[in-house]
C-alpha positions as CSV (number, residue, x, y, z in Angstrom):
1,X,0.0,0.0,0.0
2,X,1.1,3.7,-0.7
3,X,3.2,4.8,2.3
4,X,1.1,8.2,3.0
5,X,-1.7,5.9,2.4
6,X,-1.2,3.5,5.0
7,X,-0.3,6.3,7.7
8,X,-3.3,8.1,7.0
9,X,-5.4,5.1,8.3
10,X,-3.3,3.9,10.8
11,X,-4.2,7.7,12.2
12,X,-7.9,7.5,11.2
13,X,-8.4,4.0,12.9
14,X,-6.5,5.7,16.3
15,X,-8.6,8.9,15.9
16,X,-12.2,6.8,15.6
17,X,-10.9,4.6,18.7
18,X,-9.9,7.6,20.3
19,X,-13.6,9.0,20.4
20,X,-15.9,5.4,19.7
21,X,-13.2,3.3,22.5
22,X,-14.9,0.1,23.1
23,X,-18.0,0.6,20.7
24,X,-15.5,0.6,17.4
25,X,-15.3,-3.1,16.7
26,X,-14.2,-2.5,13.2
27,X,-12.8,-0.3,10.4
28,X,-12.4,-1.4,7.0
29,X,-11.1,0.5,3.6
30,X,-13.4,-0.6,0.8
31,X,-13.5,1.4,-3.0
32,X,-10.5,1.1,-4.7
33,X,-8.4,0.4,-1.9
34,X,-10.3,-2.5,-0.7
35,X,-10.2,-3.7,-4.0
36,X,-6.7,-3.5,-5.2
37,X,-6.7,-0.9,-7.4
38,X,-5.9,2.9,-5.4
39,X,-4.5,5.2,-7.9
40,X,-2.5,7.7,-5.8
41,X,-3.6,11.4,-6.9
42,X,-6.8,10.3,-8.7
43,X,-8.4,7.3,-6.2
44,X,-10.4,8.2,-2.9
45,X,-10.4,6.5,-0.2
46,X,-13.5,4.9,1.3
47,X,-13.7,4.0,5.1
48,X,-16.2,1.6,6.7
49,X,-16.2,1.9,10.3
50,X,-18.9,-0.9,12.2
51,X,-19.8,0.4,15.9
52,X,-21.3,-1.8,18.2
53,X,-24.6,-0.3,19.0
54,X,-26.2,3.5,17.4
55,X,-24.2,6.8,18.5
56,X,-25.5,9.8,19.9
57,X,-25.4,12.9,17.9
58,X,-22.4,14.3,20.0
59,X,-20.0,11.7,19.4
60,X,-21.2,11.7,15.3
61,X,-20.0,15.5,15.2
62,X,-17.0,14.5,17.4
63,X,-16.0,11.8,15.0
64,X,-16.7,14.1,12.0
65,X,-15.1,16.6,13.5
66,X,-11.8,14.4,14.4
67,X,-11.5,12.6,10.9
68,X,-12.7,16.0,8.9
69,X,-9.2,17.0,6.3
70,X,-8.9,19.7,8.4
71,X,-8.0,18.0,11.8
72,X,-6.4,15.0,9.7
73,X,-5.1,16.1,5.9
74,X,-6.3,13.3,3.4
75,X,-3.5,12.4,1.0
76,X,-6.1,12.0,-1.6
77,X,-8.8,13.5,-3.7
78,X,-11.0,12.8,-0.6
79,X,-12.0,10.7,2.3
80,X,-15.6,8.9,2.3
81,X,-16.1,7.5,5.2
82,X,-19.5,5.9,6.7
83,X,-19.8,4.6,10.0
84,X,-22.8,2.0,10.6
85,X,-24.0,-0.6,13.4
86,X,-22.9,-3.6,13.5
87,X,-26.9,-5.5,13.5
88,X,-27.3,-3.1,10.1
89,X,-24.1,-4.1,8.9
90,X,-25.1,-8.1,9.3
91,X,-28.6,-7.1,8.2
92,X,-28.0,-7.5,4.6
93,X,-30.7,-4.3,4.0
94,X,-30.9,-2.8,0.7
95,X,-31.5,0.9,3.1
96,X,-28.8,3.3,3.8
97,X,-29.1,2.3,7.6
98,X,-25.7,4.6,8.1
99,X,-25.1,6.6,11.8
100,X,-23.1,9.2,10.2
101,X,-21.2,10.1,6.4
102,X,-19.0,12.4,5.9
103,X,-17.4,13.5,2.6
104,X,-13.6,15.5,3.0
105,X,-10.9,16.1,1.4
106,X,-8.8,18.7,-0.5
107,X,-10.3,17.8,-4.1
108,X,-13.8,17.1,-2.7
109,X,-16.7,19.1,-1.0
110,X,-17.5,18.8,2.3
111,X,-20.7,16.9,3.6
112,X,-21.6,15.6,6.6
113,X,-25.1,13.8,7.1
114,X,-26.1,12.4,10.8
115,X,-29.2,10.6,9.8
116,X,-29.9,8.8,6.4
117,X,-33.4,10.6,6.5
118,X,-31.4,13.5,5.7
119,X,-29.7,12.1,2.5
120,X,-31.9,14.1,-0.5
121,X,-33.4,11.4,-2.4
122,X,-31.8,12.9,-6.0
123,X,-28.4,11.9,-4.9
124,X,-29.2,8.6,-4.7
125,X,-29.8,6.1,-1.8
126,X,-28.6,3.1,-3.5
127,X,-24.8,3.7,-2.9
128,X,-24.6,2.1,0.5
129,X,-25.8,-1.4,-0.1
130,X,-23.9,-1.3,-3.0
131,X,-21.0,-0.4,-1.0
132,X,-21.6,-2.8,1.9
133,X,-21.9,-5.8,-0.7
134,X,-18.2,-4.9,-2.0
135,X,-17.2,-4.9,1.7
136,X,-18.2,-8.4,2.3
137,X,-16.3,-9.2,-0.9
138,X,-13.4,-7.5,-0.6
139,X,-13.4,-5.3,3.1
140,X,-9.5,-4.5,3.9
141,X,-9.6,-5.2,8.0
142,X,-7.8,-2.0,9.1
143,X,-9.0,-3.1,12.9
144,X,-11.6,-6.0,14.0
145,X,-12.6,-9.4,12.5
146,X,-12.7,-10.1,8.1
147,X,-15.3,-8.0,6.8
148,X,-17.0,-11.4,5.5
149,X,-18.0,-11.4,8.9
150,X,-19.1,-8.4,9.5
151,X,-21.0,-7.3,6.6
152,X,-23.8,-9.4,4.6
153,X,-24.2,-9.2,1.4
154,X,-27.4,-8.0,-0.3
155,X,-30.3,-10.9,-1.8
156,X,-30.4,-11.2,-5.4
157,X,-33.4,-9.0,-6.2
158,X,-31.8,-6.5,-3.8
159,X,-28.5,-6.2,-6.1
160,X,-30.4,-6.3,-8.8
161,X,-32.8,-3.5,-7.8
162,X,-29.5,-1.4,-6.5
163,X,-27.6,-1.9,-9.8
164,X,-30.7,-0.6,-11.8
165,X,-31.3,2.8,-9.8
166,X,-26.9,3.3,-10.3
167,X,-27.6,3.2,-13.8
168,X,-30.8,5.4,-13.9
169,X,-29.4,8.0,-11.3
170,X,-26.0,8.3,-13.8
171,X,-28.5,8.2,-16.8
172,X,-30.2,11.7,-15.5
173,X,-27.0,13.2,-15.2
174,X,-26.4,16.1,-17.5
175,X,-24.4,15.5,-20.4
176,X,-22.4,17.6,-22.6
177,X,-25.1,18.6,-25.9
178,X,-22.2,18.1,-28.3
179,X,-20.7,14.9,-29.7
180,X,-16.9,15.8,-28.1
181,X,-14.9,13.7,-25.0
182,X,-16.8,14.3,-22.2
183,X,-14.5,14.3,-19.0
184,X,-15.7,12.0,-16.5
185,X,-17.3,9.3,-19.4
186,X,-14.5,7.0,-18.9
187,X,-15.7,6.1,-14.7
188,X,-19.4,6.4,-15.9
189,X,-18.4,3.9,-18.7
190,X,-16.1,1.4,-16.1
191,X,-18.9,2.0,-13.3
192,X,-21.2,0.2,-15.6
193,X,-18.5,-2.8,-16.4
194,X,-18.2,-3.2,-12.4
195,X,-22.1,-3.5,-12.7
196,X,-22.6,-6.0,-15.4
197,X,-19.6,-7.7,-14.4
198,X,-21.4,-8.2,-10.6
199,X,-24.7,-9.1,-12.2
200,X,-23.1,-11.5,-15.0
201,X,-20.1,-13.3,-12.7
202,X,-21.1,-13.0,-8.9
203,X,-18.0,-10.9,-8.3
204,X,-17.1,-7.1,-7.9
205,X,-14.1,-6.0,-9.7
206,X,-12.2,-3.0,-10.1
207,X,-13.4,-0.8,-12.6
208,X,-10.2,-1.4,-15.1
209,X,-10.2,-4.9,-14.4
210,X,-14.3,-5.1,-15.1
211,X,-14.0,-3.0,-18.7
212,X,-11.1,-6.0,-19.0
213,X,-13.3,-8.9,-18.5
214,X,-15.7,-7.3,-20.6
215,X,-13.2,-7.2,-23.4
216,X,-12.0,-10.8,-22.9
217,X,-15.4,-11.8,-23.3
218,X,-15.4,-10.2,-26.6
219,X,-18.2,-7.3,-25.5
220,X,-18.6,-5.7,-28.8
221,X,-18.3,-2.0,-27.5
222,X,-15.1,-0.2,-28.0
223,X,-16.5,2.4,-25.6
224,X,-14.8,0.2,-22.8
225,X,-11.4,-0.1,-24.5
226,X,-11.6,3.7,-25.0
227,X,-12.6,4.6,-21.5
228,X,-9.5,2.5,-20.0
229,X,-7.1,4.4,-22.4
230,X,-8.8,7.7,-21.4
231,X,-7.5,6.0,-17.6
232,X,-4.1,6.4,-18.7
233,X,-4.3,10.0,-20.0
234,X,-6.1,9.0,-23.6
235,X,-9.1,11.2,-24.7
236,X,-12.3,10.3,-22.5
237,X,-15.7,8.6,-24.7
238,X,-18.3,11.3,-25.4
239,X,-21.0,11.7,-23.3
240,X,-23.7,10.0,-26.0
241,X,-21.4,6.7,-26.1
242,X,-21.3,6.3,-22.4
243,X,-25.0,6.9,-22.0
244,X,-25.7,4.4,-24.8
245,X,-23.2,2.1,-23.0
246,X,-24.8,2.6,-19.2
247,X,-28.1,2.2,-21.1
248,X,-27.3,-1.1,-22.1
249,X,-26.1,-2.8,-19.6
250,X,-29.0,-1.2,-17.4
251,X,-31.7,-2.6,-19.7
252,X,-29.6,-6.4,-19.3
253,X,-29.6,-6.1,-15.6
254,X,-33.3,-5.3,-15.2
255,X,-34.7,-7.4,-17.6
256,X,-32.8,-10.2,-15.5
């Protein structure tokens, strides 16, 4: 692992156990970390913590207020970190069921939400079981027991249903009106090989590795070959061959 990496969450794990003590009973780096794949300068990093029962809204804004990139610097883009229970994190729920979220970072803007209730609807509640199903997968134990144990993964219909509202919530997003690269193609093009990848082989991938499977597979779109170039500093798809792409593998998943 990156050096500056690996010190950064050595000092977020002492910082959570510093204000959680007994109650943190695990923290695990999922994303791109967790799978294999951090890209120093262009990956985030994304933090699980599991405490053992819910937390009071002092000791959320303590936490936040500890692990914010102002008390402790990220080395990357940003930090997303959510903390949840450990009976939701065994639950196998499709629901956010998160105690606190907190988005920081010197590339990223700030956001801290203390109750899912207060997560707005258009920026997707879908990204959590989604997340939690990659951490029973492939959860890097930074403290506590393997993240197979810890976190359940979500039923079939559950994935399925999760996978479906990624792709329609990236769908809506606004893309450029003319047929140039579109910056920012290339992950929604990937994000969607990580999907069908899931739906098609049981496994989550990282997103290069996904668009490479796909390829291997002999997927007929060149979009994917394109969007892992654009990764390594090649011009990004346009913005109407990713939708086409995300539209496609959407339609697969649900008519599953």
């Amino acid at each position: 692992m990156d050096t500056d990496l690996q010190h950064y969450l050595d000092d977020l794990v002492a910082a959570a156990r510093d204000v959680l003590g007994a109650d943190l009973v695990g923290a695990y780096a999922a994303g791109s970390v967790g799978l294999g794949a951090y890209q120093a300068g262009r990956s985030d990093v994304d933090v699980a913590l599991v405490s053992a029962g819910p937390l009071s809204d002092g000791t959320k804004r303590t936490l936040v207020a500890r692990l914010r990139h102002e008390a402790l610097p990220c080395p990357a883009r940003g930090l997303e970190l959510v903390a949840y229970r450990r009976a939701v994190a065994a639950s196998g729920t499709p629901e956010p069921g998160f105690e606190v979220e907190l988005n920081t970072g010197p590339g990223m803007p700030f956001r801290c939400t203390l109750d899912p209730a207060d997560r707005p609807a258009g920026d997707g509640r879908f990204w959590y079981g989604l997340d939690r199903s990659i951490l029973h997968q492939s959860g890097l134990p930074l403290l506590g027991p393997p993240a197979r144990q810890v976190f359940a993964d979500l039923a079939p219909a559950d994935l399925r249903r999760l996978l479906v509202d990624a792709l329609t919530w990236w769908l809506a997003l606004p893309t450029p009106p003319d047929d140039q690269p579109a910056p920012g193609a290339e992950d929604a093009v990937l994000g969607a090989c990580r999907s069908l990848v899931r739906h098609r082989d049981g496994v989550w991938l990282a997103k290069i590795a996904a668009g490479q499977r796909l390829i291997a597979a002999d997927d007929p779109a060149e979009v994917i070959r394109q969007a892992i170039a654009a990764r390594h500093g090649g011009p990004p798809p346009t913005g109407a061959q990713a939708r086409a792409f995300q539209q496609r593998v959407r339609d697969e998943i649900a008519a599953a």
